[in-house]
C-alpha positions, 0 to 999 in steps of 0.5 A: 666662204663655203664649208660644204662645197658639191662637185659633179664632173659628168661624162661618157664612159672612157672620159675619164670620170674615176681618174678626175674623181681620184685626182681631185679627191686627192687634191682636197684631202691634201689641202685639209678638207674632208672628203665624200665621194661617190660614183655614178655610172652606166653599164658600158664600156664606152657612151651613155653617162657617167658622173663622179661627185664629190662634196668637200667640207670642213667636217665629215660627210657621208651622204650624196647631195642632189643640188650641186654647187660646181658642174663640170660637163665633158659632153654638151648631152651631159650639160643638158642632163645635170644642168637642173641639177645645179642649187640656185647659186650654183655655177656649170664650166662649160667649153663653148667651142667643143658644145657649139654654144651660142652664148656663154651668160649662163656659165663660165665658159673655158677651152679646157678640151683645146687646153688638153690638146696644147698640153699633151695633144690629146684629149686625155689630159682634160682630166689634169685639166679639170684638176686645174679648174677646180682648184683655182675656182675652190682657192686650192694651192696650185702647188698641191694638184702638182704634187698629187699628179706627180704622185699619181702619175710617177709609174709613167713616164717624166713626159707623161708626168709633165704634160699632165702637169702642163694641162693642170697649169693651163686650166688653173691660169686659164680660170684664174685670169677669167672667173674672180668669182670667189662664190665657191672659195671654201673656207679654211680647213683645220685638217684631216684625215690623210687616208682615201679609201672605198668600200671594196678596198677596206674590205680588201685590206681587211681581209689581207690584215686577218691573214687571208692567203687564197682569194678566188672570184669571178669578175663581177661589179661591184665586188671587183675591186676586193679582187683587184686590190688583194691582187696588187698586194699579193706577191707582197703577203704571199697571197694566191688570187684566182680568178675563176671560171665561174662563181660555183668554182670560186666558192669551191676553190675558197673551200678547198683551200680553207680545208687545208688550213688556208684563210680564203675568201671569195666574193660577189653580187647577188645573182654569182652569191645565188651560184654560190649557195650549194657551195655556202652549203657544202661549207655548212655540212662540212664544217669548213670556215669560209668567209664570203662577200656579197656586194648588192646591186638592184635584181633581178636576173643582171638588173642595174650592174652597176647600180645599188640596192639592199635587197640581198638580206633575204638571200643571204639569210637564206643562203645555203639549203639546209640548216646551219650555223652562219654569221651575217655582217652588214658593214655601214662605214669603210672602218667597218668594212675592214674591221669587220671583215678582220672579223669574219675570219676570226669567227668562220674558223672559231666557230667553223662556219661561213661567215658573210659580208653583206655590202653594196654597190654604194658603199663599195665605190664610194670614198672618204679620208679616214683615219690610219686602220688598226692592222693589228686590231683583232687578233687572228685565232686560227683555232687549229690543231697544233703539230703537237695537239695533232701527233697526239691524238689517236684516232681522230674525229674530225665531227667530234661531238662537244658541248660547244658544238665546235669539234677540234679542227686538225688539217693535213699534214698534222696530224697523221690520222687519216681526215674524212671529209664529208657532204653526205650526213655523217658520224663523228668520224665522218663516215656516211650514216642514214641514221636518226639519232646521229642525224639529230645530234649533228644538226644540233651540233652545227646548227643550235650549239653554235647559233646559241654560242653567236647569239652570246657574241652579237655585236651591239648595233650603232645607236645615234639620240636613242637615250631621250627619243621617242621615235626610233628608225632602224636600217643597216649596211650602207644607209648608217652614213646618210640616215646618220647625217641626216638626223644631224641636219634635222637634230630632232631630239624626238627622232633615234638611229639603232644601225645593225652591223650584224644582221644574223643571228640577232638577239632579239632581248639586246634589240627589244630592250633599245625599242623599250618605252619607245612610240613609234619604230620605222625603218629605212632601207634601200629595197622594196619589201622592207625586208629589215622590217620584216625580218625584226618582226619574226626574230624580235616581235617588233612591228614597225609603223612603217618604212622608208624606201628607196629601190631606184638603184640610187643610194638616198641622198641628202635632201629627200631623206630629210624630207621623208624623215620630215614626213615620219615626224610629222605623220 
């Protein structure tokens, strides 16, 4: 019996790899595994190859597997691409009559393209039908892939219902009566988590929790789906989504919105996040909480669209021209995905700022069953003007100079002041001035006061062995689930994780004091540069011995980290 069992369905784009993987992650969720599931796929709407892969296991994974137990090809090229893949006891379903096989020795060999036809007279269904081959080859309940096709398919109608059904039953009877291998039978799950979620829908989710009622963006992969959900849940919370024109006009909507004490987010990739920055900027100067995502992919220019990469960390650091306050989160899980965009939006208005959510496309896409969200976790503090506060001043002063730096934020309607509003250098009123001294005391109030005041809330980094090691490896954002789990497989008590959810500002007396008395300091990321070593040497002084990574498009997997891991202990 297995308890970590890898899958990897593989096909064209427009085959139907999400739905197979939703199903099937589905399926396994409601049998009591964990599930881990992440997607691989080319820029096209139709051709070249695409996979959806899954590991089912008795305990919690967070990391793709190269070597694959059960591979379930819907193209004879798709065969041919991943069949190496495939572990030395690993087993590929194959149809022989649609691939033009001439033998059948090396895989186990079922119509599931004719059984698709028989069940709906299409080839669609071969999705219902690869649902029905896994659970039978994994010992799944055929009763449980109905139920979660029943669920997912309720919106359609009873006909389509029933030959999605139909398709399941043929591919799990057709399996059962022809393969009694029980070699990728799972062992009996005792539970878990009952929620399936991504990266892009935790954050999402975590930005309708916080009270976001403007969302404006420009169609972009692979932040899409942040727009694609808050716009499933709008008409429910009252939420305005825009999609707009482009990438400078949704960050100015965002803006605009939020000027009037609206909570707006936008999001984006990295070349729409580098249109943004004169907006982020303006956001800057004008004191206008905004909270941006950026979801990475591999640069430059279009590069990999639908591909991962960490290599946005200088950008963002850098986002906006000028000097100003902002806040950089780098969430490494889906629960931070949420709580930490819940976050974001409590401290861009606190501190009147923009706030950032720096992800990836690995994180976004990829899925597991969690436990149910804290919705009313951090609590929303708007940090606005009351209608009593604002009738009560005379005069007011939208730049009014404090010794927090935070100026008291009325919005319109309020107040019955007049509100400037400026891009320009201006006085606490916020008229335009070209003079020195306002010009020094404003930069101190947006830039030095509330970067001091941040560095006082600075989240303390996700720290794994820390206590008796004496190598330490630092990453942040979406490499925390395989490094973590990687150093569980190896469980070397010399080797330590310190995770960065925070990755600006940083302060570098919590982050030195984790490096204290320690050996050897390396960091793993996915870019080319190293540019979290980088920037922990020129905020902290910590030189790092050196660095693993990974610039392919491809998050790191399970197998070569721990090789590499291997490689650093023994150097």
């Amino acid at each position: 019996m297995k308890e970590d069992l890898n899958i990897r369905v593989t096909g064209e784009a427009g085959q139907g790899m999400k739905t197979i993987g939703s199903v099937l992650g589905k399926v396994f969720k409601e049998a009591g595994f964990y599930v881990f599931s992440n997607l691989d796929y080319m820029s096209r709407i139709r051709g070249g190859n695409n996979f959806y892969q899954l590991r089912i296991a008795t305990a919690p994974k967070s990391c793709p597997k190269e070597k694959i137990d059960l591979l379930i090809p819907l193209t004879k090229e798709a065969l041919h691409l991943h069949k190496d893949s495939l572990d030395k006891d690993g087993l590929a379903v194959v149809d022989k009559e649609e691939f033009k096989l001439d033998e059948c020795k090396s895989y186990i060999c079922i119509d599931y393209f004719k059984l698709a036809r028989k069940a709906g007279g299409s080839d669609l269904y071969i999705n219902s039908v690869c649902s029905g081959i896994l659970a039978a080859m994994s010992g799944i309940d055929l009763e449980i892939v109905k139920k979660v096709l029943y669920e997912m398919f309720t919106r359609k109608s009873k006909e389509i219902v029933e030959k999605n059904v139909k398709a399941a039953e043929l591919g799990y009877n057709q399996t059962s009566e022809n393969n009694s291998s029980s070699q990728l039978k799972l062992a009996k799950p005792s539970g878990s988590p009952k929620y399936i979620l991504d990266g892009k829908q935790a954050v999402a989710l975590g930005a309708i929790s916080a009270g976001c009622k403007f969302y404006s963006a420009y169609p972009m992969s692979p932040s899409t789906g942040v727009m694609d959900t808050i716009a499933r849940y709008m008409d429910k919370f009252g939420i305005i989504v825009e999609q707009a024109e482009d990438e400078i006009a949704a960050v100015n909507m965002a803006i605009g919105a939020s000027v009037t004490g609206v909570r707006a987010m936008t999001s984006t990739s990295g070349g729409g996040f580098a249109l943004m920055g004169e907006g982020i900027s303006l956001a800057g100067m004008t004191e206008t909480p905004l909270v941006v995502g950026n979801f990475q992919r591999p640069g430059p220019a279009t590069g990999f669209p639908t591909r991962t990469e960490q290599a946005d960390l200088n950008l963002v650091l850098g986002a906006g021209h000028g000097e100003f306050a902002k806040i950089i989160f780098a969430p490494g899980t889906i629960e931070e995905s949420f709580y930490l965009t819940k976050k974001a939006f409590n401290m861009a208005e606190k501190y009147q700022i923009p706030a950032i959510i720096l992800s990836d496309q690995f994180l976004a896409d990829s899925a597991r069953n969690i436990n149910k969200l804290d919705f009313d976790s951090e609590a929303i503090e708007r940090n606005i003007l009351s209608v009593k506060e604002a009738k009560a001043i005379n005069k007011y002063k939208r730049y009014e100079l404090t010794t927090s730096g935070i100026s008291p934020r009325a919005i319109f309607s309020r107040i019955d002041d007049v509100i400037y509003i400026d891009s320009d250098e201006h006085t606490e009123e916020g008229h335009i001035t070209e003079d020195a001294d306002v010009r020094i005391k404003m930069v101190e109030k947006r830039f030095q006061k509330k970067m001091d005041a941040l560095l006082d809330e600075f989240i303390d980094p996700t720290v794994y062995n820390l206590v008796r090691a004496e190598t330490v490896l630092f990453c942040f954002g979406s490499v925390l689930g395989p490094l973590r789990e990687c150093l569980e497989e190896i469980n070397d008590p010399n080797l330590a994780m310190v995770h960065l959810s925070q990755v600006w500002p940083i302060n570098s007396q919590k982050i030195k004091a984790l490096v204290k008395n320690k050996k050897r300091v390396f960091s793993v990321e996915n870019n080319a540069e190293g540019q979290l070593a980088k920037l922990l040497h020129r905020e902290t002084g910590i030189r790092v011995n050196g660095s693993i990574l990974k610039y392919d498009g491809r998050p790191f997997t399970l197998e070569s980290l721990i090789k590499q891991l291997k490689d650093v202990v023994s150097s």
